[in-house]
C-alpha positions as CSV (number, residue, x, y, z in Angstrom):
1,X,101.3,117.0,95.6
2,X,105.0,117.0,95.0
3,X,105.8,114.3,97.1
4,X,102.9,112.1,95.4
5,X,104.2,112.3,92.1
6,X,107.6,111.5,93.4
7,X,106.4,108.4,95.4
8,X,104.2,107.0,92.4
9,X,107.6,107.9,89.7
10,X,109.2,105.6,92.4
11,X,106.4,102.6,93.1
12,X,105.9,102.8,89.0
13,X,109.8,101.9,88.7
14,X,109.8,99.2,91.0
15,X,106.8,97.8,89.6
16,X,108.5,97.3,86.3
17,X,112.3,96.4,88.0
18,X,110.2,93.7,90.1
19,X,108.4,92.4,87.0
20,X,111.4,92.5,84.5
21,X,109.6,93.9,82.0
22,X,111.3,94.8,79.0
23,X,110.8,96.5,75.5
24,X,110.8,94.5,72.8
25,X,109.5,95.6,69.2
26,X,105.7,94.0,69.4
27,X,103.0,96.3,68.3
28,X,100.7,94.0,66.9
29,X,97.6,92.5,68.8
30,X,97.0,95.5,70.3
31,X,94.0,95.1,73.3
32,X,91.5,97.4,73.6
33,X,92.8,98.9,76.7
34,X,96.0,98.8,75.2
35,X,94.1,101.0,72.2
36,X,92.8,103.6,74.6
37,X,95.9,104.5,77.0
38,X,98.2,105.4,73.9
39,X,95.6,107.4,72.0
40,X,95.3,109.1,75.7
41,X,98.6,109.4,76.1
42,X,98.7,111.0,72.5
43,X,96.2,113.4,73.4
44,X,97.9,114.4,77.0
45,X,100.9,114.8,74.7
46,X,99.6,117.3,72.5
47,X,97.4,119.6,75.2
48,X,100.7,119.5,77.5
49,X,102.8,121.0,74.6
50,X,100.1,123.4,74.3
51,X,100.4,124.7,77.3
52,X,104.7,124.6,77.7
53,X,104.4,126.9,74.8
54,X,102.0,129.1,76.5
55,X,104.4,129.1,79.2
56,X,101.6,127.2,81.2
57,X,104.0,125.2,83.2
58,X,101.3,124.6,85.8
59,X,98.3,124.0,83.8
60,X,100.6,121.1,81.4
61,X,101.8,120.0,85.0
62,X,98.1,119.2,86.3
63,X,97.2,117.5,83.4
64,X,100.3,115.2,83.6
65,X,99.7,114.6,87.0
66,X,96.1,113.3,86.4
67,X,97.0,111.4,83.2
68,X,99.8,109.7,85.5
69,X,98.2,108.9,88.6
70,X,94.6,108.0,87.3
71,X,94.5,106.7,83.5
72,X,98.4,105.2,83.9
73,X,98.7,103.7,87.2
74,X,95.4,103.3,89.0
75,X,93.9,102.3,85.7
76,X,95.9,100.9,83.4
77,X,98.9,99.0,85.4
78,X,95.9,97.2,87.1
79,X,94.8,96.2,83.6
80,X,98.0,94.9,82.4
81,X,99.1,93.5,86.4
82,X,95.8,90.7,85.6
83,X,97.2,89.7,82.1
84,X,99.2,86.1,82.5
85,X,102.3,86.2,81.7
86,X,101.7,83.4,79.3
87,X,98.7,85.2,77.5
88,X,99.8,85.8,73.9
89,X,99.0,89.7,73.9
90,X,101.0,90.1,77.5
91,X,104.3,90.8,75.3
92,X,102.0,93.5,73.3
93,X,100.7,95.2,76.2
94,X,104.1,94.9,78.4
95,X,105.7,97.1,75.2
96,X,102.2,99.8,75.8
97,X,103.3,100.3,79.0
98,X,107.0,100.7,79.1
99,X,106.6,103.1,76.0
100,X,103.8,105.0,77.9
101,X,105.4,105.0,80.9
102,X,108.8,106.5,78.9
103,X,106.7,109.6,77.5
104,X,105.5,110.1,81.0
105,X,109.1,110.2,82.1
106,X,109.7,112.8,78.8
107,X,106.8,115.1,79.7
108,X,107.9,115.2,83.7
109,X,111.7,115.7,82.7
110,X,111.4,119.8,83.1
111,X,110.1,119.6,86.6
112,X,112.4,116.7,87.8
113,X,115.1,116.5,85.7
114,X,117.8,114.6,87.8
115,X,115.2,112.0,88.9
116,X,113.8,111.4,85.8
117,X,117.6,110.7,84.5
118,X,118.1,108.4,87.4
119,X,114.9,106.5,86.4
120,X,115.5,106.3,82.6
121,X,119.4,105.1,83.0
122,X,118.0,102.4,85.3
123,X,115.1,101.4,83.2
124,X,115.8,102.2,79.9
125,X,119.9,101.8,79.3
126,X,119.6,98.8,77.2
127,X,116.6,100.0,74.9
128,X,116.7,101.7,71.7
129,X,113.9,104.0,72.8
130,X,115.0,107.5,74.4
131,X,113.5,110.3,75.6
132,X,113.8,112.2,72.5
133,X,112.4,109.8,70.4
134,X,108.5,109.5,69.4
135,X,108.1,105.7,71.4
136,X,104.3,105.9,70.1
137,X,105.1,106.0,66.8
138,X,104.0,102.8,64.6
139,X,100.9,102.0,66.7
140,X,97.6,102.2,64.6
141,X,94.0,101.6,66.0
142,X,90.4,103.2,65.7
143,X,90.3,106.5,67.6
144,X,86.8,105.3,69.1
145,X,88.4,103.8,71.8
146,X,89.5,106.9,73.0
147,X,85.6,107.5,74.3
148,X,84.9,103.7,75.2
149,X,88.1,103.7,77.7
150,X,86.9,107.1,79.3
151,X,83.5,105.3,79.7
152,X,84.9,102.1,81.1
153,X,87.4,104.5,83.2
154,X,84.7,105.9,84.7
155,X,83.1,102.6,85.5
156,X,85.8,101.7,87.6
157,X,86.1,104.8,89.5
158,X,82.4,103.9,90.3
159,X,83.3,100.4,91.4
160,X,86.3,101.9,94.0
161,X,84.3,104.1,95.7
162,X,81.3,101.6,96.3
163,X,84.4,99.3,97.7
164,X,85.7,102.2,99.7
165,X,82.2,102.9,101.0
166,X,81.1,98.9,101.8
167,X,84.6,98.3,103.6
168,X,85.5,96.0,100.4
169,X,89.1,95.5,99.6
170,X,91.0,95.9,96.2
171,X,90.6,92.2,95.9
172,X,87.5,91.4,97.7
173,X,84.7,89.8,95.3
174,X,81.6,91.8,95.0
175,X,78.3,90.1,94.5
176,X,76.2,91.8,91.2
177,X,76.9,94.3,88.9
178,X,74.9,95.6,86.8
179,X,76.6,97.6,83.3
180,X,74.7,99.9,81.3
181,X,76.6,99.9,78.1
182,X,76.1,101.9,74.6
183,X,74.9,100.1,71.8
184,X,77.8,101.0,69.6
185,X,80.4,100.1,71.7
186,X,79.0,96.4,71.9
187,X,82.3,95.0,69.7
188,X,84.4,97.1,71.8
189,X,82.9,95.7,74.5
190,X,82.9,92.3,74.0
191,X,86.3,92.4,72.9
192,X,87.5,94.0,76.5
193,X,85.7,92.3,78.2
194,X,88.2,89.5,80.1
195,X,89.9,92.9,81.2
196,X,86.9,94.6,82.2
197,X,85.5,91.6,84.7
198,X,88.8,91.3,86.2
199,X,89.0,95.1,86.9
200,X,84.9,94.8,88.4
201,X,85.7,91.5,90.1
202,X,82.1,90.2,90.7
203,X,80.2,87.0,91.0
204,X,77.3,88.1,88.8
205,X,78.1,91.0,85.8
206,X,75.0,91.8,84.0
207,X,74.8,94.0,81.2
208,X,71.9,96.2,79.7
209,X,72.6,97.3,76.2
210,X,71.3,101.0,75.9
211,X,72.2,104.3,74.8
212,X,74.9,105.3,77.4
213,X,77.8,103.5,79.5
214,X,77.8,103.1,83.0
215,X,77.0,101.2,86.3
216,X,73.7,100.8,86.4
217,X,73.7,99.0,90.1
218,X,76.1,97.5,92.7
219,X,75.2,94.9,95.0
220,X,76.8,92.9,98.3
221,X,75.5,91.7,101.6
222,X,72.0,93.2,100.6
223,X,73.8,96.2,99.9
224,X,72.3,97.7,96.7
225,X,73.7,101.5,95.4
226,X,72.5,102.7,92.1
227,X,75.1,105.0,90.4
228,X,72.9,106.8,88.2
């Protein structure tokens, strides 16, 4: 596992060096996926300190690990990678990831301290931010989200396996999709919803307003799999 975290700390870093991202002090116009991985993040925050001061070095390590690898990079850099640079909320969520991606760096500084110093002189030299400083602090939002990203999270993992199982690639265009999707979360919904059908990439998204979230079916090539 050790050598996963340190190849995604290194692919994460490049990602951002290749990009030129940079910090800036935008924290308005916040998207909804933008919304969801900082209220995870804040919640990763507080159940890791829980466990440091238990002296649960493990447990708070396993829950980095999955918040890092699964909601951060598998999830969210995908999100931000289809923004155009040109959008007007790509300077918003470039600012969500870098400041994420920092209290990542914080959380993972006890298990790998001299990398995470190379990483942050590289990265970070020029900000303000530091990694003693609370880099969440001044983004406001509805806590729902927290629940709607888990749901839409889980849609995607639904979508990768069905491409995994039908020999589809990252970027291959699936044919129907069907979206079962809560009621409530219809605003949230509609306002996520350029990131969501670049994350399903299909020809035909269909959605069926009900009282749960989730893929209701995937087709391709007269392939049909219902999830649940």
């Amino acid at each position: 596992m050790e050598n996963k975290i340190y190849k995604y700390l290194w692919k994460m870093s490049l990602y951002i060096n290749q990009n030129k991202l940079n910090l800036s002090d935008k924290k308005d116009g916040l998207s909804v996926m933008d919304q969801w991985i900082i209220e995870k993040c804040r919640l990763i925050i507080k159940k890791y300190l829980d466990n440091i001061k238990d002296n649960k070095l493990d447990e708070a390590k396993e829950l980095l690990d999955n918040f890092f690898i699964n909601d951060f990079y598998k999830l969210y850099r995908l999100v931000f990678e289809n923004k155009i640079k040109s959008s007007k909320d790509f300077e918003t969520s470039e600012n969500v990831l870098l400041n994420v991606y920092l209290e990542i760096l914080k959380m993972y500084f006890i298990y790998y301290p001299n990398i995470i110093k190379f990483i942050y002189s590289n990265l970070y030299h020029n900000s303000r931010n530091s990694l003693y400083n609370d880099n969440l602090n001044g983004y406001y939002f509805n806590e729902t989200v927290l629940s709607f990203g888990e749901d839409i999270k889980n849609i995607f993992i639904d979508i990768t396996k069905f491409r995994m199982e039908t020999n589809i690639s990252k970027k291959g265009v699936i044919d129907s999709v069907t979206l079962g999707i809560k009621k409530d979360d219809a605003m949230l919904f509609s306002n996520s919803l350029n990131d969501i059908l670049k994350l399903i990439n299909a020809k035909n998204v269909n959605i069926d307003f009900g009282n749960e979230t989730y893929v209701e079916s995937i087709s391709n090539d007269k392939i049909n799999v219902k999830k649940r």
